[in-house]
C-alpha positions as CSV (number, residue, x, y, z in Angstrom):
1,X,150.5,96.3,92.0
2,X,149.0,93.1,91.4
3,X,147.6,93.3,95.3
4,X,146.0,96.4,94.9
5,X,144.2,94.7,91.9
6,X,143.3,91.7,93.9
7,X,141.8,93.9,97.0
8,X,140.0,96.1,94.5
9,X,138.4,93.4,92.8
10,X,137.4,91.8,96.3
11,X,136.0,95.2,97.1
12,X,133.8,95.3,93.9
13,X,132.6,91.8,94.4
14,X,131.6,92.5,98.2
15,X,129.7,95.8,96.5
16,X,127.9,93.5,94.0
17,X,126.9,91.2,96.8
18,X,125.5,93.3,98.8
19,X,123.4,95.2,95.8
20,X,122.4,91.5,95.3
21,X,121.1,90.8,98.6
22,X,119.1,94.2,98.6
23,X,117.5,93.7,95.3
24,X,116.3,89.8,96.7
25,X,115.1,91.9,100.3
26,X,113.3,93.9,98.1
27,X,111.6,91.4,95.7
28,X,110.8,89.5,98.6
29,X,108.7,92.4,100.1
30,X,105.1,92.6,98.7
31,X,104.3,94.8,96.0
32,X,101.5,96.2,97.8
33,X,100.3,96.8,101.8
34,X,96.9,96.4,102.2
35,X,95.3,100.1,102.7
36,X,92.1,100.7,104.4
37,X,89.8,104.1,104.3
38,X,87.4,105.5,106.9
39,X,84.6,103.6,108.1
40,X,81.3,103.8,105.2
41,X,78.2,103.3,106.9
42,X,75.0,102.3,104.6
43,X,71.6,101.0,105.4
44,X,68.9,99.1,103.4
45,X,65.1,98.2,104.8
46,X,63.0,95.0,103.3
47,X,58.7,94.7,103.6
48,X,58.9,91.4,101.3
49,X,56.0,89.2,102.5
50,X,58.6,86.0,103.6
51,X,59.8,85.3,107.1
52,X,61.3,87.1,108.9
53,X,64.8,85.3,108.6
54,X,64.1,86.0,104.9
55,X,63.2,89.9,105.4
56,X,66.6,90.4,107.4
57,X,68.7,88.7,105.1
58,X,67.9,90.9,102.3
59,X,67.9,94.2,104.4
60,X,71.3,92.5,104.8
61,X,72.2,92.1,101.4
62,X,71.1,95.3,100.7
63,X,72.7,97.6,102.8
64,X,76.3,95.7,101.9
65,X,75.8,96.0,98.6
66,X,74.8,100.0,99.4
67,X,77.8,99.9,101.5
68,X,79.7,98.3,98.6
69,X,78.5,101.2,96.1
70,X,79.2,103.7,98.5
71,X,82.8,102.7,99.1
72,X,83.6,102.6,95.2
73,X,82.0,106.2,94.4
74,X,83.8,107.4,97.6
75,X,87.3,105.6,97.4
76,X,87.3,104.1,93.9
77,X,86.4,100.5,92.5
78,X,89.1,98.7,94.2
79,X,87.7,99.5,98.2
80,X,84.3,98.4,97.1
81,X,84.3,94.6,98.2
82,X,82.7,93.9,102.0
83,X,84.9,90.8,102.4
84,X,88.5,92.6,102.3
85,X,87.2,95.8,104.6
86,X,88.0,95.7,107.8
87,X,85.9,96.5,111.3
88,X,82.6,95.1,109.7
89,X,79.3,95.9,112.0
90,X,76.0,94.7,111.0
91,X,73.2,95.6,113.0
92,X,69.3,94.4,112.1
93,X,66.6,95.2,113.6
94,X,62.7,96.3,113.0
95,X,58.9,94.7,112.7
96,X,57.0,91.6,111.8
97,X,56.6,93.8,108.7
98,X,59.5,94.8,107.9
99,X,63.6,94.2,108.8
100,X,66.1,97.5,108.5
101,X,69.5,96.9,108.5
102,X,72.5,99.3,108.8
103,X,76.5,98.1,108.0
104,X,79.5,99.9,108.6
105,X,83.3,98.6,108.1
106,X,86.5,100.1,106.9
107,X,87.2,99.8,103.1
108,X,90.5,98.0,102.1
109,X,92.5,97.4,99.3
110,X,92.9,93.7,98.4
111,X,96.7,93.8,99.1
């Protein structure tokens, strides 16, 4: 009688060891993966009277922060920052009078 009590409390112990070890697995996971959306593509245009090194850098600016805008009304507030999405294309182009630029990139979570 006093073996069985022995191996049954062995047996609970190995039980409780094991749910320890799965809870610490678990904590150790992260509490969120990063998500990403389909691609947003969003384009700006600048005619400011500076160089032209001026003129594409705010069609730039623009069109992320369009893309930025975009992203929030399409996926929510948390998918609306240009620096965690993923896949990020930026093409510039256009005149001695003006600069257009058009973005596209993948919004993500930032976890």
């Amino acid at each position: 009688m006093h073996q069985m009590k022995r191996v049954n409390i062995v047996l609970h112990a190995s039980r409780l060891g094991l749910v320890c070890i799965g809870i610490s697995v678990v904590a150790l996971a992260p509490a969120h993966a990063k998500t990403c959306k389909e691609a947003i593509t969003a384009q700006a245009r600048s005619t400011a009277q500076l160089s032209d090194a001026s003129r594409e850098k705010r069609a730039r600016d623009k069109a992320i922060a369009n893309w930025s805008k975009r992203a929030r009304d399409t996926n929510g507030w948390i998918y609306r920052f240009w620096s965690k999405s993923e896949e990020q294309r930026v093409d510039c182009g256009g005149t001695a009078k003006f600069k257009r630029c058009s973005v596209s990139a993948k919004p993500c979570t930032l976890w």
